[in-house]
TORKOL-4160 file (C-alpha; in steps of 0.2 Angstrom, whole numbers, padded with zeros to 4 digits, m for minus):
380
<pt num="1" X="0551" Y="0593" Z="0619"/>
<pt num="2" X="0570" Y="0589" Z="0616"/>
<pt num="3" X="0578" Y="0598" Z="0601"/>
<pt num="4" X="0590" Y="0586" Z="0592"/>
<pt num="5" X="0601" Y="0593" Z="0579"/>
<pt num="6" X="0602" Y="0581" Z="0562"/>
<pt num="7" X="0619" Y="0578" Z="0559"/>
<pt num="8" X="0623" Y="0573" Z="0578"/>
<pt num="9" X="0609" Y="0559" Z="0578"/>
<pt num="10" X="0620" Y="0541" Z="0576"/>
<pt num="11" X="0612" Y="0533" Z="0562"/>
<pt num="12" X="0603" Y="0517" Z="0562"/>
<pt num="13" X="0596" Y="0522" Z="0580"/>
<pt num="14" X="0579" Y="0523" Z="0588"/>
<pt num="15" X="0570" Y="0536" Z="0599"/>
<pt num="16" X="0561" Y="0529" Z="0614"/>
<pt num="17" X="0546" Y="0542" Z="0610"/>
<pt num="18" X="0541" Y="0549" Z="0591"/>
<pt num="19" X="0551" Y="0558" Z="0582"/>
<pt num="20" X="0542" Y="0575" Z="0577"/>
<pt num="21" X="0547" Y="0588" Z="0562"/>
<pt num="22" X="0543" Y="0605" Z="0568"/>
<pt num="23" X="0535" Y="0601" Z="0585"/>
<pt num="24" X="0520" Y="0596" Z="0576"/>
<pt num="25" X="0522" Y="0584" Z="0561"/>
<pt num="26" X="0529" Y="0564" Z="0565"/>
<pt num="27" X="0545" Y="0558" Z="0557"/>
<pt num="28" X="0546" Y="0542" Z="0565"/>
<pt num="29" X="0539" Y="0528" Z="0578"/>
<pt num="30" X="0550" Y="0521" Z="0589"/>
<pt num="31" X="0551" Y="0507" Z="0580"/>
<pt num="32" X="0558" Y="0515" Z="0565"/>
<pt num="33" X="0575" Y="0519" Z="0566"/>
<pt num="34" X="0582" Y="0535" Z="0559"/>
<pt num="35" X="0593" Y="0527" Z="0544"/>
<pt num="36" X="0603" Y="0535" Z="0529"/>
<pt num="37" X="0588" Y="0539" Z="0521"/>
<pt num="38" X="0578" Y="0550" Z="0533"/>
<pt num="39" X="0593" Y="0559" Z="0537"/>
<pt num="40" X="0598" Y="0561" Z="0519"/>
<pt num="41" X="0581" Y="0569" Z="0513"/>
<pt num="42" X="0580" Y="0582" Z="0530"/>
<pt num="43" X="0596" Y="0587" Z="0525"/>
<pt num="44" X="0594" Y="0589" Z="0506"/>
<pt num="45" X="0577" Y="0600" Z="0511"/>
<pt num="46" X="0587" Y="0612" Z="0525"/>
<pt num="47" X="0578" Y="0604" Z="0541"/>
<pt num="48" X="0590" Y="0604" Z="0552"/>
<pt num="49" X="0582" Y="0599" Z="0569"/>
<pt num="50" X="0570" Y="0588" Z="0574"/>
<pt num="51" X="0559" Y="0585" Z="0590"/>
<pt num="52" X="0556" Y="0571" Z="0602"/>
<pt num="53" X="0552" Y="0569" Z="0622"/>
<pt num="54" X="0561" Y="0552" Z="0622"/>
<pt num="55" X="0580" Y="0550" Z="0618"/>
<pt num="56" X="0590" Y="0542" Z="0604"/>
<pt num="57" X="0599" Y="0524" Z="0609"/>
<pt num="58" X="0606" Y="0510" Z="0598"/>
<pt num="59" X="0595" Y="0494" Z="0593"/>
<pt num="60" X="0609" Y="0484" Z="0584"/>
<pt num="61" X="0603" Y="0469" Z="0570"/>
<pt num="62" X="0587" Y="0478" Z="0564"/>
<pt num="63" X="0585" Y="0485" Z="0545"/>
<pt num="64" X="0580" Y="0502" Z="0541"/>
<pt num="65" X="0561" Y="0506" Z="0535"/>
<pt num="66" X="0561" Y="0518" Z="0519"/>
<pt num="67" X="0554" Y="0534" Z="0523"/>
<pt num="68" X="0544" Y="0536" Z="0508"/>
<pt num="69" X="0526" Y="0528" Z="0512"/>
<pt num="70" X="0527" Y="0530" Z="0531"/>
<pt num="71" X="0509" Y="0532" Z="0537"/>
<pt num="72" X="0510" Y="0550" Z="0546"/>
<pt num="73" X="0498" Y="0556" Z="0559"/>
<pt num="74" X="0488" Y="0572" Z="0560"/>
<pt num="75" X="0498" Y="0587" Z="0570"/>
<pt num="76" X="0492" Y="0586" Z="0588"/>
<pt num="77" X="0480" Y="0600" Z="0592"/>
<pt num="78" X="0471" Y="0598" Z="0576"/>
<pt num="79" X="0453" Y="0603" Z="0579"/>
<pt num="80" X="0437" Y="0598" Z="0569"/>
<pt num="81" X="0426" Y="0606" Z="0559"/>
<pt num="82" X="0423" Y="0624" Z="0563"/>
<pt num="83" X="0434" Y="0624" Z="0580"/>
<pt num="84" X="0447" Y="0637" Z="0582"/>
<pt num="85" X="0463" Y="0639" Z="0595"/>
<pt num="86" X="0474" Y="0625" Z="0592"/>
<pt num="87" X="0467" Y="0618" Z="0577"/>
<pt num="88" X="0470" Y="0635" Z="0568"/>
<pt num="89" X="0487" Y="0638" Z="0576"/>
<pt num="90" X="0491" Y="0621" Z="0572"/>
<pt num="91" X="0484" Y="0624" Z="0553"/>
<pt num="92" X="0497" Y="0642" Z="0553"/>
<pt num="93" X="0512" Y="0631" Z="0556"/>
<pt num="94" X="0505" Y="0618" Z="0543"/>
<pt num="95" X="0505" Y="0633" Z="0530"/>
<pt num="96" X="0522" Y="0640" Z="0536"/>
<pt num="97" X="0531" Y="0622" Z="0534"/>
<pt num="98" X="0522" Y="0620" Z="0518"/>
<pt num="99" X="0527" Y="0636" Z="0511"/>
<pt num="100" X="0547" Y="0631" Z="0517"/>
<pt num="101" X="0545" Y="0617" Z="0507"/>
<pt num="102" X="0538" Y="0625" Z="0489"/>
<pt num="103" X="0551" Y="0639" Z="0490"/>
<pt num="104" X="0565" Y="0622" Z="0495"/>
<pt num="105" X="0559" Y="0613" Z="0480"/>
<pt num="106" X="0560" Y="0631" Z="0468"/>
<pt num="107" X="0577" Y="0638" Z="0476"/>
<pt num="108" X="0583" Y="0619" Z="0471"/>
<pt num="109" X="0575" Y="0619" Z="0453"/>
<pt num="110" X="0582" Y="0636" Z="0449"/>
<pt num="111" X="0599" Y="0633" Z="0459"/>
<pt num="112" X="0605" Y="0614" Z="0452"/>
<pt num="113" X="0592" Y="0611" Z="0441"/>
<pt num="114" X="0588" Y="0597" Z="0447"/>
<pt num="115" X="0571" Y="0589" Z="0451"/>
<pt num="116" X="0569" Y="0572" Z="0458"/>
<pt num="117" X="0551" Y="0564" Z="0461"/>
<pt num="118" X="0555" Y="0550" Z="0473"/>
<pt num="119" X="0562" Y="0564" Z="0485"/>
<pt num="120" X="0549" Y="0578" Z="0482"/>
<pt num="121" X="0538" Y="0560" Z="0486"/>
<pt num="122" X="0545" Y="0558" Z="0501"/>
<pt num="123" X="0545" Y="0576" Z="0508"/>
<pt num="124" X="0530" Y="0581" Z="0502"/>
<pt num="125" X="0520" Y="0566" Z="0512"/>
<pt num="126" X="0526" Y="0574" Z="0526"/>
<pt num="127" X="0514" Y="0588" Z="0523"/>
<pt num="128" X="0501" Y="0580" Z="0512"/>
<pt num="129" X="0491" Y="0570" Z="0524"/>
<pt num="130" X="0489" Y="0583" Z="0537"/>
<pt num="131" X="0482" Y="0595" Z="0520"/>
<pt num="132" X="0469" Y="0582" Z="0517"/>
<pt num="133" X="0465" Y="0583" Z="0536"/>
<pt num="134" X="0465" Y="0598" Z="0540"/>
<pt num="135" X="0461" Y="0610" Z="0521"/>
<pt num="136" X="0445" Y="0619" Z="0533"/>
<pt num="137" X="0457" Y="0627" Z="0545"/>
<pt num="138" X="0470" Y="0631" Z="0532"/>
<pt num="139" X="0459" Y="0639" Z="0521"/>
<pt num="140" X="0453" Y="0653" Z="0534"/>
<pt num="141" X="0472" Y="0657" Z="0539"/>
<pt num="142" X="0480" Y="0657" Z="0520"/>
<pt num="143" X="0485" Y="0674" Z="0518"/>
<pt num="144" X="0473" Y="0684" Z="0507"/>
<pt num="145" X="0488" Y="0694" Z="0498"/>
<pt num="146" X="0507" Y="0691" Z="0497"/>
<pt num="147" X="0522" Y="0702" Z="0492"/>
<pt num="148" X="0522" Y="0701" Z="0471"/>
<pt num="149" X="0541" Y="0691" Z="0470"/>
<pt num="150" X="0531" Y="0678" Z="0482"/>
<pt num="151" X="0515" Y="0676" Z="0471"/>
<pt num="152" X="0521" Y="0661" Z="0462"/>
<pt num="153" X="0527" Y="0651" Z="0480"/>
<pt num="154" X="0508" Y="0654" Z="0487"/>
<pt num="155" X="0500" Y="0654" Z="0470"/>
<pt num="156" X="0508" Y="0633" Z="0470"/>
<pt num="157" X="0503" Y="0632" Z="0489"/>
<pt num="158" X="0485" Y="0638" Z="0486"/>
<pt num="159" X="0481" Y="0628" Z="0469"/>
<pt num="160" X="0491" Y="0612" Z="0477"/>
<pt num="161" X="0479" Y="0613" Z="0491"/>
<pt num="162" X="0463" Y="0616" Z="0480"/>
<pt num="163" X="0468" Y="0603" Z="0470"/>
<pt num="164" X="0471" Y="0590" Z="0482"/>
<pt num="165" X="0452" Y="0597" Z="0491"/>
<pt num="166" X="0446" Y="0592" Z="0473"/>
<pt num="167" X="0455" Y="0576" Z="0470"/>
<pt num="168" X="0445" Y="0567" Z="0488"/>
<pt num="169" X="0431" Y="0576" Z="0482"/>
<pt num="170" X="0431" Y="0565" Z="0468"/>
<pt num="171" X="0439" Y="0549" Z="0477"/>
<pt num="172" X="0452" Y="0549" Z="0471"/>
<pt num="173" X="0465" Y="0534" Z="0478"/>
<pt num="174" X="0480" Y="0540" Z="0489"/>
<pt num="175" X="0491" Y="0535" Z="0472"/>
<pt num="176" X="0479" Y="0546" Z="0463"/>
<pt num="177" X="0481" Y="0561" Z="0476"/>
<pt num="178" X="0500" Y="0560" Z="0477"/>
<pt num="179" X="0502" Y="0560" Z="0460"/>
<pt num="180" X="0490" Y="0575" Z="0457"/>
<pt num="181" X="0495" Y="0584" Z="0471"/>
<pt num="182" X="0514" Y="0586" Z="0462"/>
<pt num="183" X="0508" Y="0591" Z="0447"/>
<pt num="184" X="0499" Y="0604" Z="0453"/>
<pt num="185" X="0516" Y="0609" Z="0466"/>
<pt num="186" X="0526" Y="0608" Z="0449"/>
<pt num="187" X="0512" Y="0615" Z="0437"/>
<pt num="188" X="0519" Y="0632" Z="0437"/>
<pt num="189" X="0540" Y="0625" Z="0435"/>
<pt num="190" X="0541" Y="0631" Z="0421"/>
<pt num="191" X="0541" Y="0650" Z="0425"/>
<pt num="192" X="0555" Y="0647" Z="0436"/>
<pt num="193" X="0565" Y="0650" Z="0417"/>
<pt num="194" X="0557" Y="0664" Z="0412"/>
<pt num="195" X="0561" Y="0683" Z="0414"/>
<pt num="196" X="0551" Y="0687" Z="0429"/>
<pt num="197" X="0546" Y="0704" Z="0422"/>
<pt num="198" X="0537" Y="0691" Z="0409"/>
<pt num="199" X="0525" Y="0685" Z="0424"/>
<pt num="200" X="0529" Y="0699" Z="0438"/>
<pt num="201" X="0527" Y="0714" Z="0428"/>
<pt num="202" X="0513" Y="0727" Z="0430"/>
<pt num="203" X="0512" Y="0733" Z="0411"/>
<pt num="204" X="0508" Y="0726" Z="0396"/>
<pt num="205" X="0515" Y="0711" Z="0392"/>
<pt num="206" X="0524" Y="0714" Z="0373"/>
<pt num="207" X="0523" Y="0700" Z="0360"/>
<pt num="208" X="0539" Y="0691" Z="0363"/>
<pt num="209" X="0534" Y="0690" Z="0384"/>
<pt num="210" X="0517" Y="0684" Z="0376"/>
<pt num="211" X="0525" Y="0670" Z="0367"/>
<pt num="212" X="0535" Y="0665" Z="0382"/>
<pt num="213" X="0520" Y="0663" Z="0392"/>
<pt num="214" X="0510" Y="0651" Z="0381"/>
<pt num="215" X="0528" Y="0639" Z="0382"/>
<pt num="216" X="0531" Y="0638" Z="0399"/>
<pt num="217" X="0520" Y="0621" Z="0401"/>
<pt num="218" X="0531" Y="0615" Z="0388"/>
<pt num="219" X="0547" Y="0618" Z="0397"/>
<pt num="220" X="0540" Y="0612" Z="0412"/>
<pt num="221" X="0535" Y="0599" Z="0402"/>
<pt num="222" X="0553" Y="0593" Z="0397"/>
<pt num="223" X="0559" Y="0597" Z="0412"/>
<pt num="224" X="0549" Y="0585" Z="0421"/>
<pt num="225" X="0551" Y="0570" Z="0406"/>
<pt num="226" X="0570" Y="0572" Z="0408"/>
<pt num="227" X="0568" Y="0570" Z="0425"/>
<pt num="228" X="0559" Y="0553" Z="0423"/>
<pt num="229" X="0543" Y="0560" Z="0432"/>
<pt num="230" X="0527" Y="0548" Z="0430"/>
<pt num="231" X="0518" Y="0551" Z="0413"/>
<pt num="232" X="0502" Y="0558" Z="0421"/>
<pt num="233" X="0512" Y="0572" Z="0432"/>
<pt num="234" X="0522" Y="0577" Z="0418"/>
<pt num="235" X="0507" Y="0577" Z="0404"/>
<pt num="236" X="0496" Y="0589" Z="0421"/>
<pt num="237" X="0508" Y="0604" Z="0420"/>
<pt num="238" X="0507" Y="0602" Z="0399"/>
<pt num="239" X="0489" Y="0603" Z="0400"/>
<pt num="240" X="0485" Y="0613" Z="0413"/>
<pt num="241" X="0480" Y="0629" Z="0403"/>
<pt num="242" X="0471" Y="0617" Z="0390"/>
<pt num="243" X="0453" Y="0623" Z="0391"/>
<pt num="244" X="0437" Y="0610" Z="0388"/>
<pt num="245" X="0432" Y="0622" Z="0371"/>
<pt num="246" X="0450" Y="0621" Z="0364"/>
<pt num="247" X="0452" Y="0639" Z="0368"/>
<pt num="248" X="0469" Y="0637" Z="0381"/>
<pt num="249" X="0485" Y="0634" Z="0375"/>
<pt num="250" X="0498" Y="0627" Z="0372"/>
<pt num="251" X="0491" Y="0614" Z="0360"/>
<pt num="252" X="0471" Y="0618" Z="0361"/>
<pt num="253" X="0466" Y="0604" Z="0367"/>
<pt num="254" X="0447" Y="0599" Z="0369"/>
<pt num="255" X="0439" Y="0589" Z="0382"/>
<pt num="256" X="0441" Y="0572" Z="0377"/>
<pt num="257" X="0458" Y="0573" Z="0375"/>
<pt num="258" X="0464" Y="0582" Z="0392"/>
<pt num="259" X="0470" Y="0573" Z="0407"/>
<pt num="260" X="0457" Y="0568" Z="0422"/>
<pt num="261" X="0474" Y="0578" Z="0432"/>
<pt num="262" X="0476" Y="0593" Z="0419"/>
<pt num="263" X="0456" Y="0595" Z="0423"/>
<pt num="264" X="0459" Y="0597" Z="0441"/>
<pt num="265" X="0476" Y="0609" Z="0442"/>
<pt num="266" X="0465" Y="0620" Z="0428"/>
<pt num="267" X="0451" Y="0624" Z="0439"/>
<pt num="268" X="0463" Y="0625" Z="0454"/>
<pt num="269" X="0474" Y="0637" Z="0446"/>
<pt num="270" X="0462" Y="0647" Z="0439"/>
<pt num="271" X="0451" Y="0649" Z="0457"/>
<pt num="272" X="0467" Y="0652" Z="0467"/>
<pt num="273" X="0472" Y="0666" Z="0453"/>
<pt num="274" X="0456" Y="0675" Z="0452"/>
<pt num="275" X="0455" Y="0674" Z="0471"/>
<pt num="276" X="0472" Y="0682" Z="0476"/>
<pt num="277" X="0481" Y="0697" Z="0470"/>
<pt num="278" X="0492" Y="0698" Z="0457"/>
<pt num="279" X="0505" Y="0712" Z="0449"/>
<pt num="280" X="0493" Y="0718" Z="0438"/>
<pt num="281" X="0476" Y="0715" Z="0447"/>
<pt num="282" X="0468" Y="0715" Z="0462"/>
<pt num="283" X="0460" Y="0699" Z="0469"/>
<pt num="284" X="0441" Y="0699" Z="0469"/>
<pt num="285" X="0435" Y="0690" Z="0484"/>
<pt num="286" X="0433" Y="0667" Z="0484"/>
<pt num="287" X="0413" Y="0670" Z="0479"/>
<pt num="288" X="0415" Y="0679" Z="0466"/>
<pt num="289" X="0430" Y="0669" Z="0459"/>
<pt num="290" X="0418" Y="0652" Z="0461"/>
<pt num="291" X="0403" Y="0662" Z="0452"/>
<pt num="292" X="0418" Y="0664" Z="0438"/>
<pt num="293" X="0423" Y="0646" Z="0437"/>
<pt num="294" X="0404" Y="0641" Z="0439"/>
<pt num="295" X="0400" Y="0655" Z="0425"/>
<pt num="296" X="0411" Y="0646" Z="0413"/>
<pt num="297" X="0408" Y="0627" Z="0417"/>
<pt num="298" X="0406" Y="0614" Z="0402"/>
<pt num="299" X="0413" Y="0630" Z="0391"/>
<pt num="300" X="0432" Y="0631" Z="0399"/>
<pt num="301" X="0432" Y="0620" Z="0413"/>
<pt num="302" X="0424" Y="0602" Z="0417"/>
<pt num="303" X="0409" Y="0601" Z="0425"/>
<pt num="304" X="0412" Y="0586" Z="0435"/>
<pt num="305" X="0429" Y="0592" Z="0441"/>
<pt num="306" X="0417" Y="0613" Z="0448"/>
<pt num="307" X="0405" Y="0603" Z="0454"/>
<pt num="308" X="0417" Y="0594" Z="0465"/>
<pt num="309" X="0426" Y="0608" Z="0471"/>
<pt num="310" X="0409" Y="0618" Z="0475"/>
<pt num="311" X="0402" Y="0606" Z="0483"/>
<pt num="312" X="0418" Y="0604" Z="0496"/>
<pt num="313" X="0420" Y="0625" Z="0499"/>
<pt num="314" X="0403" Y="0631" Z="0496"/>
<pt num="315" X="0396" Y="0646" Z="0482"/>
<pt num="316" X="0403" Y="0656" Z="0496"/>
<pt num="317" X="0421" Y="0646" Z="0501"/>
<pt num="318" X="0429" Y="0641" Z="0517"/>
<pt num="319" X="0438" Y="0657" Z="0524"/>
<pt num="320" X="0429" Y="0670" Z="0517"/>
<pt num="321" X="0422" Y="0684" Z="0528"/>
<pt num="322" X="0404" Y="0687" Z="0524"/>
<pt num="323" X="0388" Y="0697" Z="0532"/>
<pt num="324" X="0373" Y="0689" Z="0537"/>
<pt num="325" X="0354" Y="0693" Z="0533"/>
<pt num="326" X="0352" Y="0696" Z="0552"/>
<pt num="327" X="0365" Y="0710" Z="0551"/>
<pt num="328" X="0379" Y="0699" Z="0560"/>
<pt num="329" X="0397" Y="0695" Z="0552"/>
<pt num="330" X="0406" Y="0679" Z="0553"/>
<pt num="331" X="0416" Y="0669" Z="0542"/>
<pt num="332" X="0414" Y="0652" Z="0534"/>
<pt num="333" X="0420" Y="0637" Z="0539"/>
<pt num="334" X="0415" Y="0623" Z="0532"/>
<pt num="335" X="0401" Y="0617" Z="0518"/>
<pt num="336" X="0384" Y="0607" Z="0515"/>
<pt num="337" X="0387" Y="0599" Z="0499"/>
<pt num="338" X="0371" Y="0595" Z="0496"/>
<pt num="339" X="0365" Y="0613" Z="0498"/>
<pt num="340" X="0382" Y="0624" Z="0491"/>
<pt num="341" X="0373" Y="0643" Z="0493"/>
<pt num="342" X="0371" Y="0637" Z="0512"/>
<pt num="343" X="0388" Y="0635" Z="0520"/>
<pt num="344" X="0391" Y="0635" Z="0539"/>
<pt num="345" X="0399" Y="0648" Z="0547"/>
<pt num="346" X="0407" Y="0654" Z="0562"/>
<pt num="347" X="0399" Y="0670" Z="0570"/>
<pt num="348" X="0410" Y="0684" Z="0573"/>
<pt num="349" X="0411" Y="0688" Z="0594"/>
<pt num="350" X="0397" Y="0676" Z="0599"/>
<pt num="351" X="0399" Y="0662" Z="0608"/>
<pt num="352" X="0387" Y="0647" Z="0616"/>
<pt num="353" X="0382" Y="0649" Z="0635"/>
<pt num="354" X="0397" Y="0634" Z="0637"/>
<pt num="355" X="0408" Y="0646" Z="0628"/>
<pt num="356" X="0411" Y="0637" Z="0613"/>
<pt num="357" X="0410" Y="0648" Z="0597"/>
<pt num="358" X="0395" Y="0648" Z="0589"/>
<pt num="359" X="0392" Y="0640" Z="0572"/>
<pt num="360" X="0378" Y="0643" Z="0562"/>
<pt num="361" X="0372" Y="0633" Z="0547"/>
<pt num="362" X="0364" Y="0645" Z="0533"/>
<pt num="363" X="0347" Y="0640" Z="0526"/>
<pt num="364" X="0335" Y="0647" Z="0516"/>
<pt num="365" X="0321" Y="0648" Z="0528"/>
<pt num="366" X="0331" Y="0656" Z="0541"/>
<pt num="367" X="0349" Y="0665" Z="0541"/>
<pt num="368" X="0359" Y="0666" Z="0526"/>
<pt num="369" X="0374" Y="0676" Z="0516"/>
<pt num="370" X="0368" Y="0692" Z="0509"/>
<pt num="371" X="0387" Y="0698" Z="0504"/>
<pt num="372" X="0405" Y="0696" Z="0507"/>
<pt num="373" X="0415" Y="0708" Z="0516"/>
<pt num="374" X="0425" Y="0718" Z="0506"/>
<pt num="375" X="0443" Y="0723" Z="0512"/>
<pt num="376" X="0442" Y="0738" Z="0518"/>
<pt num="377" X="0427" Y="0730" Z="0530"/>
<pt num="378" X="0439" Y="0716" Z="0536"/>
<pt num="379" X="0452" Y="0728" Z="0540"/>
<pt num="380" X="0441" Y="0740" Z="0549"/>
């Protein structure tokens, strides 16, 4: 595949073949020429190349097609439920393109302070169809502990992710997703302005770093309002640590009067948080952060909105490593919604006679999960 460098493509052009961002990800048909606009937005996010196996020419008289809205397809490679090889190579470059983009959106928040939605829009559906397509995969490569200056960039990835899982869960229309999806990339904006020893710190937080914490929705909040964001993203990062028994903050909301979006990035946040590390805690594994949110359901977080999220990763989620009744060890890959404490799982060093891996679906009459693995057992 032809590497092309941005700036020396002729605008107004076509490529005789797609043009791809990263190897993996379509930009463009041929029909679609690469105008003003596309060029702009590649440049204003720090992609610099793109990809094709065709070349560029000249098609005189035809207008150019906006790239917000472009109907993208899923990264070649991608495989189904369960598979491995390409589909979780693919699903590593998805995550590392993703994580370019949150830290491109951040470094431009906390450099320019700037935020504009129509062009985190049409960046961010770049990446969000193939996240819908392909969360299983994603979910067993995510990184299960990051450095603690990064904990906020995958914090966003992870609870972006979860959120969106949760949002299809709920059928949510494509509007619905792309608007909940940046209100959970932008849910946690607001920290960007605060002392990071406020948020990074591995002591005691004192009162005036307390106070601080419970206002960071609100200057998200602003933020986002001055910035002409839609009404529902901007109310989602407010609400986000509102609790369904008035207990969060920063205006106690109860139930009735949070946002169907605020519900979502709550449970997102809180599941990705009590799942990874953080500077003053160490993660607990994904099952015993579900049996957390499921502990408190109806009591701080929405019933409807666990439920959904249960029933799409399992009691024991996508991607975590767990040891089987029959003494085996695997790790679980996708979920029966109907039966969440009996996920399917990929069993580790065994394969099928055709040399397929083999995939096991737990039940209660014959193999299921005794335990997760613990760290020191994954590492060996």
């Amino acid at each position: 595949m032809k590497k092309y460098s941005v700036g020396e493509i002729p605008l107004s052009s076509h490529f005789s073949q797609p043009l791809y961002l990263d190897k993996k990800f379509v930009l463009a048909a041929p029909e679609m020429p690469f105008d003003k606009s596309l060029a702009g937005v590649l440049s204003e996010w720090g992609f610099g190349e793109v990809f094709s196996e065709g070349e560029h020419f000249s098609r005189p008289g035809q207008g150019a097609a906006p790239l917000q809205g472009q109907q993208q397809d899923a990264p070649p490679g991608a495989a189904g439920r369960g598979g491995e090889g390409d589909g979780l190579d693919a699903a590593r470059k998805l995550y590392a393109t993703f994580e370019k983009y949150v830290r491109a959106v951040f470094d431009r928040f906390t450099a320019r302070n700037n935020l504009d939605f129509s062009l985190i829009v049409g960046n961010f559906k770049l990446l969000l169809d193939s996240i819908r397509k392909d969360y299983r995969q994603i979910l067993r490569i995510a990184p299960s502990s990051v450095k603690d200056e990064d904990y906020l960039v995958f914090h966003t990835m992870d609870a972006t992710i979860v959120s969106v899982i949760i949002g299809d869960a709920m059928k949510f229309s494509d509007q619905w997703i792309m608007e909940l999806s940046i209100a959970a990339l932008l849910h946690e904006i607001g920290m960007l302005r605060l002392p990071p020893g406020s948020y990074l710190g591995k002591r005691p937080l004192t009162a005036e770093e307390k106070k601080l914490i419970y206002i960071h929705p609100i200057i998200a909040h602003n933020f986002l309002k001055s910035f002409e964001f839609p009404l529902a993203v901007s109310r989602a990062v407010l609400e986000h640590h509102e609790r369904e028994n008035g207990t969060g903050y920063p205006k106690q909301k109860t139930a009735e009067n949070i946002h169907v979006y605020s519900k979502i990035v709550a449970v997102a946040c809180s599941y990705t948080a009590i799942s990874a590390d953080r500077p003053h805690k160490e993660a607990v594994d994904s099952h015993t952060g579900m049996l957390e949110l499921l502990k408190n359901t109806g009591k701080q977080y929405n019933e409807k909105v666990v439920r959904a999220l249960v029933s799409s990763l399992s009691v024991y989620p996508i991607g975590l490593r767990v040891v089987l009744s029959d003494g085996r060890t695997g790790q679980v890959v996708d979920s029966t919604p109907k039966k969440p404490n009996y996920p399917v799982v990929l069993v580790q060093g065994e394969r099928n006679p055709d040399g397929s891996p083999m995939i096991l679906k737990t039940s209660e009459d014959g193999v299921m999960i005794v335990r997760a693995l613990s760290r020191k057992e994954i590492r060996g």
